[in-house]
mmCIF file as gemmi writes it, N, C-alpha and C atoms, coordinates in Angstrom:
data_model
loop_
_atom_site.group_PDB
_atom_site.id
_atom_site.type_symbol
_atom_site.label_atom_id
_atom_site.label_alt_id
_atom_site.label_comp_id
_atom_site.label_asym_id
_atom_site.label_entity_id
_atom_site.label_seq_id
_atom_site.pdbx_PDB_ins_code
_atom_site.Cartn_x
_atom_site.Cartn_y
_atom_site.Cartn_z
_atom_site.occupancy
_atom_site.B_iso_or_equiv
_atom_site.pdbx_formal_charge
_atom_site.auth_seq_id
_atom_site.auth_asym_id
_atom_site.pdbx_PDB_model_num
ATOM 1 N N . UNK Axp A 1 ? -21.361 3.973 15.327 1 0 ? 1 A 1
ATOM 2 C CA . UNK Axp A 1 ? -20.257 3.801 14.422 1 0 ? 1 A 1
ATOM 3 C C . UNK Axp A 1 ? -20.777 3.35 13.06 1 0 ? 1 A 1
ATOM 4 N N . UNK Axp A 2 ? -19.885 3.899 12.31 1 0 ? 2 A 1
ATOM 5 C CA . UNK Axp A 2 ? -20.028 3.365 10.977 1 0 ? 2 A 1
ATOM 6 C C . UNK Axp A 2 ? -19.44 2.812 10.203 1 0 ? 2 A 1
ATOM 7 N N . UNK Axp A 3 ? -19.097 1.814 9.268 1 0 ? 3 A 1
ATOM 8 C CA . UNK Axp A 3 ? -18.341 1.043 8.305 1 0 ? 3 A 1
ATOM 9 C C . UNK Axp A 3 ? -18.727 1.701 7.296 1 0 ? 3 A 1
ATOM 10 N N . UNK Axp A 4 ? -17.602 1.251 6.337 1 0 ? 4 A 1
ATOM 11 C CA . UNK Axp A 4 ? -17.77 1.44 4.581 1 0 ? 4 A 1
ATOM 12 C C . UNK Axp A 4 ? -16.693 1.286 4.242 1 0 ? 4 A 1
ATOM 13 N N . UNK Axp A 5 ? -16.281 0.847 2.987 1 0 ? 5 A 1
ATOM 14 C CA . UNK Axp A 5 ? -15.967 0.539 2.001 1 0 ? 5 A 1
ATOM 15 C C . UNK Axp A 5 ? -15.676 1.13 0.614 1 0 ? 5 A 1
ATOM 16 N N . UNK Axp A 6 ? -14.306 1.791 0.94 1 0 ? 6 A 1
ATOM 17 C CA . UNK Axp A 6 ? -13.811 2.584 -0.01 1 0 ? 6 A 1
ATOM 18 C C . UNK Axp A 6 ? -12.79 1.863 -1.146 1 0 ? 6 A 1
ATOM 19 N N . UNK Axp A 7 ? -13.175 2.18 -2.443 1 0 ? 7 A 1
ATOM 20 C CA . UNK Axp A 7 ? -12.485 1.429 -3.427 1 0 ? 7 A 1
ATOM 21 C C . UNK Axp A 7 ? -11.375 2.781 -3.958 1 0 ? 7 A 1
ATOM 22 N N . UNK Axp A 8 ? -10.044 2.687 -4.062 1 0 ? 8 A 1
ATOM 23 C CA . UNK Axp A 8 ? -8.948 3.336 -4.21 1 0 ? 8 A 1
ATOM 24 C C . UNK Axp A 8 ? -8.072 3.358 -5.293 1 0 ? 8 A 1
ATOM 25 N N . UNK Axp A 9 ? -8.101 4 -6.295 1 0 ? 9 A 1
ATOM 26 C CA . UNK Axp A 9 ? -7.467 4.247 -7.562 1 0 ? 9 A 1
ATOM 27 C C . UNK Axp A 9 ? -6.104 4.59 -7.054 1 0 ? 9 A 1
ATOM 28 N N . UNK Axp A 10 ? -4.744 3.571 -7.526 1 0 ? 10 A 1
ATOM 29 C CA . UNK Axp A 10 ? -3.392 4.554 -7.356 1 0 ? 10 A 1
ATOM 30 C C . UNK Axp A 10 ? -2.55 3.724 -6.548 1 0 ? 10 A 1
ATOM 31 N N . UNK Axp A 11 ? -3.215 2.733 -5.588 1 0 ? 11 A 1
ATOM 32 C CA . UNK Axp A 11 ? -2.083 2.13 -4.498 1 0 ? 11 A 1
ATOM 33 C C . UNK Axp A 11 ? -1.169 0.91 -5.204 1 0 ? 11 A 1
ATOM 34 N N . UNK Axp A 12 ? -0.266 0.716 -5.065 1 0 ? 12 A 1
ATOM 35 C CA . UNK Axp A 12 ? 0.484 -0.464 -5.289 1 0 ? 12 A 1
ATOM 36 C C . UNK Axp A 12 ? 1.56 -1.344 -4.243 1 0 ? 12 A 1
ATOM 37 N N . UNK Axp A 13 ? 1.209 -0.48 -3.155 1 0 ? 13 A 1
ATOM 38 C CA . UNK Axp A 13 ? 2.701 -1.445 -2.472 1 0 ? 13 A 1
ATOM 39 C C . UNK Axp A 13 ? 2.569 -1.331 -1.047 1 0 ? 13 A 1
ATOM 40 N N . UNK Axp A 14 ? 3.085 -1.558 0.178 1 0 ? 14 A 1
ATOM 41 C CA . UNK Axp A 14 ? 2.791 -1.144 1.305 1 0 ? 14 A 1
ATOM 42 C C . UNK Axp A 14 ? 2.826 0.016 1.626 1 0 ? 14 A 1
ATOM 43 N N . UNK Axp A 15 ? 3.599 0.824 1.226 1 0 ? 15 A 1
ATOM 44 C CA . UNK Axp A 15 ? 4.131 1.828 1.484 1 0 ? 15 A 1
ATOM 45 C C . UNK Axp A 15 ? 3.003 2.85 1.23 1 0 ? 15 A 1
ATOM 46 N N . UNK Axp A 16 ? 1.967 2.561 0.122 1 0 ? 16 A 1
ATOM 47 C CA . UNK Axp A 16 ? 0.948 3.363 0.218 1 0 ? 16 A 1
ATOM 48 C C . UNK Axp A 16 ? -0.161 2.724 0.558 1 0 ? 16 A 1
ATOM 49 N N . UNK Axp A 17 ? -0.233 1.971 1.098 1 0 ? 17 A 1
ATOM 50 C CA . UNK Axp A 17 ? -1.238 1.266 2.194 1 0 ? 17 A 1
ATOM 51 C C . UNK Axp A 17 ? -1.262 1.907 3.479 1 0 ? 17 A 1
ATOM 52 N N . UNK Axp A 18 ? 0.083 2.309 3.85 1 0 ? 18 A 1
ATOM 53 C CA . UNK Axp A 18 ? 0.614 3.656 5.18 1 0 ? 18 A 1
ATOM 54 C C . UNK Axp A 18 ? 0.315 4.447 5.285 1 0 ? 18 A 1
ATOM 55 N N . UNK Axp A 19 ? 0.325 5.205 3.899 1 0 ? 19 A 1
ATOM 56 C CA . UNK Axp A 19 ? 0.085 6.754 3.369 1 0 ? 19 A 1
ATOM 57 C C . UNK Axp A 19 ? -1.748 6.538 3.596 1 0 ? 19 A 1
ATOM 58 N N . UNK Axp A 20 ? -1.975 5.975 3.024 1 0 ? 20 A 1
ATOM 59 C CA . UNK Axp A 20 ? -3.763 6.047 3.413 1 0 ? 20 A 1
ATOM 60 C C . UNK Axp A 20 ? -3.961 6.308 4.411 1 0 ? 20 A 1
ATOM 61 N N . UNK Axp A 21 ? -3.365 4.979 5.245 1 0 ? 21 A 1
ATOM 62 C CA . UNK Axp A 21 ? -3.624 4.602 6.586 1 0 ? 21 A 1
ATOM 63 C C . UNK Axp A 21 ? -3.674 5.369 7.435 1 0 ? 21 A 1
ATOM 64 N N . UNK Axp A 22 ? -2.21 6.348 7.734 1 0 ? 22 A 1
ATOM 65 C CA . UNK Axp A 22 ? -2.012 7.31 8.707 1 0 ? 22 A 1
ATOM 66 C C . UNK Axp A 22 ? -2.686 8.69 8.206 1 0 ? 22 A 1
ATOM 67 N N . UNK Axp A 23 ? -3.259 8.627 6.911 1 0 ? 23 A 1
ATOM 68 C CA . UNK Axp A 23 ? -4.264 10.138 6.502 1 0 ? 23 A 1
ATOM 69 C C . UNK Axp A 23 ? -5.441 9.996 7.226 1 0 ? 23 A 1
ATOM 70 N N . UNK Axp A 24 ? -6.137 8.836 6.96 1 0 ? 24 A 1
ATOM 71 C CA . UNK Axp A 24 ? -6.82 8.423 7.587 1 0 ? 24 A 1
ATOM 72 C C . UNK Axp A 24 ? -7.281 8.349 9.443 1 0 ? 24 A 1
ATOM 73 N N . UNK Axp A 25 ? -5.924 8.071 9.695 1 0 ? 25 A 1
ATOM 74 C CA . UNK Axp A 25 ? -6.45 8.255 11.2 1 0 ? 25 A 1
ATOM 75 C C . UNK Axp A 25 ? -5.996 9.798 11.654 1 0 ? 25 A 1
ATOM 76 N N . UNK Axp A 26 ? -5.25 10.709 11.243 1 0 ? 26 A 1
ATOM 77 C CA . UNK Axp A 26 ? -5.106 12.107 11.258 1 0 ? 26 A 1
ATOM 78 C C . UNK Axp A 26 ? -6.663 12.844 11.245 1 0 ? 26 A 1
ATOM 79 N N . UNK Axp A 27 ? -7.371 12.225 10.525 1 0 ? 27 A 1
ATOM 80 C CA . UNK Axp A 27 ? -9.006 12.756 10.857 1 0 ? 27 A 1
ATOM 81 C C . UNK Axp A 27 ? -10.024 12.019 11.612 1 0 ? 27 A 1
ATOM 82 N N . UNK Axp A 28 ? -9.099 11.121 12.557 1 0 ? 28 A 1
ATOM 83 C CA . UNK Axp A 28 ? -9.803 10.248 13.886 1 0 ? 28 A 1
ATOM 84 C C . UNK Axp A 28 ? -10.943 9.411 13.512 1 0 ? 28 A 1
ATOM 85 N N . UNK Axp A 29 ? -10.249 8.488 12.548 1 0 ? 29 A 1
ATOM 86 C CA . UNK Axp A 29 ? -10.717 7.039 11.973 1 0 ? 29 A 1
ATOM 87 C C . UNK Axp A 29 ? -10.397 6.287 12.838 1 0 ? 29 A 1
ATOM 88 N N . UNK Axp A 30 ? -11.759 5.378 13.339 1 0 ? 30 A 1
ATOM 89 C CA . UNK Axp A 30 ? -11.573 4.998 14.401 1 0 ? 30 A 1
ATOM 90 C C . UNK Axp A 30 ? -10.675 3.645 14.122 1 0 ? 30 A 1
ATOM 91 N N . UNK Axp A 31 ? -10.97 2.667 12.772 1 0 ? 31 A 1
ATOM 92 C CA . UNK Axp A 31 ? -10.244 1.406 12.189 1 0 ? 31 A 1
ATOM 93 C C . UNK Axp A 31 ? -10.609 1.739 10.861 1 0 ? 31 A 1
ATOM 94 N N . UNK Axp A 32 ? -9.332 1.53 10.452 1 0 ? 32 A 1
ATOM 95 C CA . UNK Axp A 32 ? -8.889 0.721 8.435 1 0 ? 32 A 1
ATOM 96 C C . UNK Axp A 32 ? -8.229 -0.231 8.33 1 0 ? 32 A 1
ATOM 97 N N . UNK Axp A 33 ? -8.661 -0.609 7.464 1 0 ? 33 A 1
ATOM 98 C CA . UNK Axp A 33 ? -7.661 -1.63 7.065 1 0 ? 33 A 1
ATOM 99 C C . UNK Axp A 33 ? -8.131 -1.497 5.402 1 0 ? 33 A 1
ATOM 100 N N . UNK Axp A 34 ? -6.266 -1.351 5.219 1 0 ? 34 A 1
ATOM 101 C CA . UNK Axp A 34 ? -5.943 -0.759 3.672 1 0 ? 34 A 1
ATOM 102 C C . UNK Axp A 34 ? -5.277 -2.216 3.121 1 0 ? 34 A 1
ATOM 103 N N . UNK Axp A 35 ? -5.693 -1.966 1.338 1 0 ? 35 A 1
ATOM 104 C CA . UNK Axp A 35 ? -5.23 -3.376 0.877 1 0 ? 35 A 1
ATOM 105 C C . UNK Axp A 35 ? -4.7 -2.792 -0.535 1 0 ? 35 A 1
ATOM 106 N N . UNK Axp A 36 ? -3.488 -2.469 -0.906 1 0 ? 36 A 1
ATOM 107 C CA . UNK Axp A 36 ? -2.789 -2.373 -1.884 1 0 ? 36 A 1
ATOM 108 C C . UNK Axp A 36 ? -3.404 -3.353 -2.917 1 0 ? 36 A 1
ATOM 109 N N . UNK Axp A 37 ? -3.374 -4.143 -2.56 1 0 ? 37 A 1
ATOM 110 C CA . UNK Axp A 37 ? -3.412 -5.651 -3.675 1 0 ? 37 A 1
ATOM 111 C C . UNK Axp A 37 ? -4.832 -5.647 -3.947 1 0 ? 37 A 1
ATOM 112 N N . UNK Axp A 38 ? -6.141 -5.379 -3.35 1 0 ? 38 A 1
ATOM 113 C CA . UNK Axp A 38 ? -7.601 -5.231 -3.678 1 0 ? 38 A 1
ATOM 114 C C . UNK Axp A 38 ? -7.935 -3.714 -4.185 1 0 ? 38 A 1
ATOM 115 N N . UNK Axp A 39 ? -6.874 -2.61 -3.778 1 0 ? 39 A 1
ATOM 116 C CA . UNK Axp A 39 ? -7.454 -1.019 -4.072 1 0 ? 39 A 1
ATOM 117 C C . UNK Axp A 39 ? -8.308 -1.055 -2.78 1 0 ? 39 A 1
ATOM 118 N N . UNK Axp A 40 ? -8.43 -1.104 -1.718 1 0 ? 40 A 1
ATOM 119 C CA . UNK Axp A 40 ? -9.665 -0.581 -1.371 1 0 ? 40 A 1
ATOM 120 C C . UNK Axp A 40 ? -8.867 -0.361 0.472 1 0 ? 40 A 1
ATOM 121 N N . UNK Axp A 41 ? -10.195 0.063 0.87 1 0 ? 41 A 1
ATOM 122 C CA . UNK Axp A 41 ? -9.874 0.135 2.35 1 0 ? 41 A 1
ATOM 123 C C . UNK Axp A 41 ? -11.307 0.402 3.156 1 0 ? 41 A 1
ATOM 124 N N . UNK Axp A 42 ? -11.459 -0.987 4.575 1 0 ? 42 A 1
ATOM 125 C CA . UNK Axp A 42 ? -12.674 -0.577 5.079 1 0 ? 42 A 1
ATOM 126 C C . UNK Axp A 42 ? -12.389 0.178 6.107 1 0 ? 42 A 1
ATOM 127 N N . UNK Axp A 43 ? -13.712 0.895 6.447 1 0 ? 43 A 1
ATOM 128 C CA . UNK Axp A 43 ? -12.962 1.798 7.245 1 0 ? 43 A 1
ATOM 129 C C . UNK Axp A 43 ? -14.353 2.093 8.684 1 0 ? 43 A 1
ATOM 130 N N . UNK Axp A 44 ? -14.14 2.403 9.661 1 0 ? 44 A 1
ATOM 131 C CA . UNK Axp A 44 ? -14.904 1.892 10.921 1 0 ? 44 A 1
ATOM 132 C C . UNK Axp A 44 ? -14.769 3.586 11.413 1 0 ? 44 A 1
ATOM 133 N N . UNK Axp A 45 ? -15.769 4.572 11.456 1 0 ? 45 A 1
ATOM 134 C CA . UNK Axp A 45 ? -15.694 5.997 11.973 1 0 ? 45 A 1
ATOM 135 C C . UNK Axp A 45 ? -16.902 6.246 12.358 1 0 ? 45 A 1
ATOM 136 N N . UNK Axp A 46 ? -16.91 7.565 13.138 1 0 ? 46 A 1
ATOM 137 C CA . UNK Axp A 46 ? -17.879 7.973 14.029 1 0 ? 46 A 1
ATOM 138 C C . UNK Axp A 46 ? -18.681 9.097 12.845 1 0 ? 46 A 1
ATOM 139 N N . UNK Axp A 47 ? -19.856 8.477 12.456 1 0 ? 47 A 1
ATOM 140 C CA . UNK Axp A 47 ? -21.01 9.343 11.315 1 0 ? 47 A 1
ATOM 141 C C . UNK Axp A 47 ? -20.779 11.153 12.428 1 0 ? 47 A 1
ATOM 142 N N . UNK Axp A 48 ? -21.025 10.873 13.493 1 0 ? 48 A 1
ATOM 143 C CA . UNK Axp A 48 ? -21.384 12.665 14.302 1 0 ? 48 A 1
ATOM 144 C C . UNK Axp A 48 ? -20.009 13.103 13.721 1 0 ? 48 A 1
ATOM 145 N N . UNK Axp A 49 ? -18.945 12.787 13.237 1 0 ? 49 A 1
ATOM 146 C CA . UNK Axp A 49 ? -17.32 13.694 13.82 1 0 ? 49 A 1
ATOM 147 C C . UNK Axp A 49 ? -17.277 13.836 12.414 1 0 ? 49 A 1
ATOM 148 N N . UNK Axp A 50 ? -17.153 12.614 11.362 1 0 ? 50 A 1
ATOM 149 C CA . UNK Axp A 50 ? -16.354 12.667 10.179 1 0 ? 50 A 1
ATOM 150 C C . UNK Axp A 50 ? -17.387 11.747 9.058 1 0 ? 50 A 1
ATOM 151 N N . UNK Axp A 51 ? -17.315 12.796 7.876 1 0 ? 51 A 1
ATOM 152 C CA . UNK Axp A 51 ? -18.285 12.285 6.723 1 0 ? 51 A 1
ATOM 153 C C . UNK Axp A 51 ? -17.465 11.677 5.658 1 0 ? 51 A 1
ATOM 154 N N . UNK Axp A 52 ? -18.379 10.831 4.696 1 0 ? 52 A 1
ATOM 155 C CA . UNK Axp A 52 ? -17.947 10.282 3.693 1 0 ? 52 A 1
ATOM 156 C C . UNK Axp A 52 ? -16.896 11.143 2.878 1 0 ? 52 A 1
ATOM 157 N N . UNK Axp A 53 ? -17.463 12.434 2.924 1 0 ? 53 A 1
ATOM 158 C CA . UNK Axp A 53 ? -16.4 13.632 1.68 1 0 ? 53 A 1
ATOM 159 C C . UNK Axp A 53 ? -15.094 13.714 2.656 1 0 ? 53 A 1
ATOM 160 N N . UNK Axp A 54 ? -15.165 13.65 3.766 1 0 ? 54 A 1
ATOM 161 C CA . UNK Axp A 54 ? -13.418 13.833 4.66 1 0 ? 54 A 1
ATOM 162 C C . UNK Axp A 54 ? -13.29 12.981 4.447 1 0 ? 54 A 1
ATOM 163 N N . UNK Axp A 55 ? -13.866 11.357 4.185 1 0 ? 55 A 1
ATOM 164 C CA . UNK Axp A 55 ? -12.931 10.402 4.223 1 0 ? 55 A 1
ATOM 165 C C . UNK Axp A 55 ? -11.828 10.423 2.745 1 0 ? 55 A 1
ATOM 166 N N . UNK Axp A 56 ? -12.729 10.812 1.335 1 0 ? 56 A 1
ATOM 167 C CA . UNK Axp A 56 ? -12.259 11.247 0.423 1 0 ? 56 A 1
ATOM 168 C C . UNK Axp A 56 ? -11.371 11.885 0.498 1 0 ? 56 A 1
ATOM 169 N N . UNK Axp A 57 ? -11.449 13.115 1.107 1 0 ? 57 A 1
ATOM 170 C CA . UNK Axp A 57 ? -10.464 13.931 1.201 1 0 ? 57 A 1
ATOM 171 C C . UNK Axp A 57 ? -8.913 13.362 1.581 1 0 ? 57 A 1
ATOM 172 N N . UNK Axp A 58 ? -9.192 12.898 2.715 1 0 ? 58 A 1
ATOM 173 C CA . UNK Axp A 58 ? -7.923 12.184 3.69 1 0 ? 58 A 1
ATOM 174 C C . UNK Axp A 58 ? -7.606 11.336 2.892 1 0 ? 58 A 1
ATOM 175 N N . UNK Axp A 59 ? -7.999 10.342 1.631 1 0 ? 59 A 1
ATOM 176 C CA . UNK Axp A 59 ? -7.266 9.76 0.766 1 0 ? 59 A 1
ATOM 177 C C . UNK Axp A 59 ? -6.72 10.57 -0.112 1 0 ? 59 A 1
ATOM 178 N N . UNK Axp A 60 ? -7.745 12.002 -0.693 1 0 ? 60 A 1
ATOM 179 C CA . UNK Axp A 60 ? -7.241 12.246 -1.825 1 0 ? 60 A 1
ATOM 180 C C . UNK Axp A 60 ? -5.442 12.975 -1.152 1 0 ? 60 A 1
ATOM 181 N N . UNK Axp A 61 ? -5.489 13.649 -0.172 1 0 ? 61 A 1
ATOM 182 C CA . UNK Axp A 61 ? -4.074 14.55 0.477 1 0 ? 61 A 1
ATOM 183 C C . UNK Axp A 61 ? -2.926 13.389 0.364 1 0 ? 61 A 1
ATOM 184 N N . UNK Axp A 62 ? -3.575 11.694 0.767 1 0 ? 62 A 1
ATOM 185 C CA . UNK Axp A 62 ? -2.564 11.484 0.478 1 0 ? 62 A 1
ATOM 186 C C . UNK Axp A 62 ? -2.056 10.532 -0.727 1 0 ? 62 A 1
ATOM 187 N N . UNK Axp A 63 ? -2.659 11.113 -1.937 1 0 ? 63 A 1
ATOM 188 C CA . UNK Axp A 63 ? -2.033 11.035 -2.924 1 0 ? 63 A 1
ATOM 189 C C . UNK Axp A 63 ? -3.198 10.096 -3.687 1 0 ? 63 A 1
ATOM 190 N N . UNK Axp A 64 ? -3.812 9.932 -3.499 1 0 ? 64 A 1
ATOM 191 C CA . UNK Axp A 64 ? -5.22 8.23 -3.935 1 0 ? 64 A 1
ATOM 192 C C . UNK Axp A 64 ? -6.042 8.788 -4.649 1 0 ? 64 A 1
ATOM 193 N N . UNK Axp A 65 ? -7.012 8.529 -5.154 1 0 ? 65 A 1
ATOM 194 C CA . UNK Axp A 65 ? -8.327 8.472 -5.481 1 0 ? 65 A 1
ATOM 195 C C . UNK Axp A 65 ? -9.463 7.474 -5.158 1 0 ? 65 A 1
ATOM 196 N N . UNK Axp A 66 ? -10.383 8.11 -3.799 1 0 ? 66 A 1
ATOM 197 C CA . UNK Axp A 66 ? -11.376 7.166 -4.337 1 0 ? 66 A 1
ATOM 198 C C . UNK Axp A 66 ? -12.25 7.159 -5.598 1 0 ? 66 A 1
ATOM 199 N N . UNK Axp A 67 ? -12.289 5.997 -5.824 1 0 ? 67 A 1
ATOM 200 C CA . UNK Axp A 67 ? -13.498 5.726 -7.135 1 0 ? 67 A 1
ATOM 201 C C . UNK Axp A 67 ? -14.731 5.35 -6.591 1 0 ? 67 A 1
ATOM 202 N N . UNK Axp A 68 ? -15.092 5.107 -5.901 1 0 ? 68 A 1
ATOM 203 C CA . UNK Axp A 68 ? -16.666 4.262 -5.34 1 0 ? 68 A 1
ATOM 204 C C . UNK Axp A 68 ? -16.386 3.947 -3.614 1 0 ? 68 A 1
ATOM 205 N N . UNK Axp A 69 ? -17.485 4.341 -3.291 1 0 ? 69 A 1
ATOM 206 C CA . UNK Axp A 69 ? -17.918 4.003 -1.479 1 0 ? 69 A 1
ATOM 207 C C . UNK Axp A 69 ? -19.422 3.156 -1.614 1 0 ? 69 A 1
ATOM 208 N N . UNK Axp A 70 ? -19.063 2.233 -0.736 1 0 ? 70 A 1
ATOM 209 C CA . UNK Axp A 70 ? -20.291 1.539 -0.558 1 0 ? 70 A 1
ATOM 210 C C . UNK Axp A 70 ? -20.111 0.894 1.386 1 0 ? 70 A 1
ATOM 211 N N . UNK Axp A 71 ? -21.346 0.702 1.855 1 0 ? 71 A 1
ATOM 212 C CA . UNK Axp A 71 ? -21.572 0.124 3.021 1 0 ? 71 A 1
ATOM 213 C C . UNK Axp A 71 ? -21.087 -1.043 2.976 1 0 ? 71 A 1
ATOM 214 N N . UNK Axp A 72 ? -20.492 -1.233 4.646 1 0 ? 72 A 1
ATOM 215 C CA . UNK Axp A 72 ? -19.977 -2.421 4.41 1 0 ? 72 A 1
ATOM 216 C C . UNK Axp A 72 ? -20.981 -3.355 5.335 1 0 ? 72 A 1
């Protein structure tokens, strides 16, 4: 397994803390945890199934931008 640490341009409220959240596990993230109030979200996935650019992706569909990934 892998961690990291995605920083998120765009969120403001719970409601898109959700929208991450459930994009996110739609591409079988194994744990996130999304933070409106920091921008960011760590995130706990399997390196063999799903890469850094799907994790991008699965934010960008739902509506975000990441700005920066780093290890957590």
């Amino acid at each position: 397994m892998k961690t990291v640490d995605l920083k998120i341009k765009g969120m403001g409220c719970s409601h898109c803390e959700k929208r991450v959240a459930d994009s996110l596990r739609k591409i079988g993230v194994l744990e996130s945890t999304v933070s409106a109030k920091t921008g960011s979200a760590r995130v706990t996935f399997d390196p063999a199934k799903i890469s850094v650019d799907m994790l991008e992706k699965a934010v960008s569909d739902a509506g975000y931008q990441v700005i920066g990934v780093s290890e957590a």
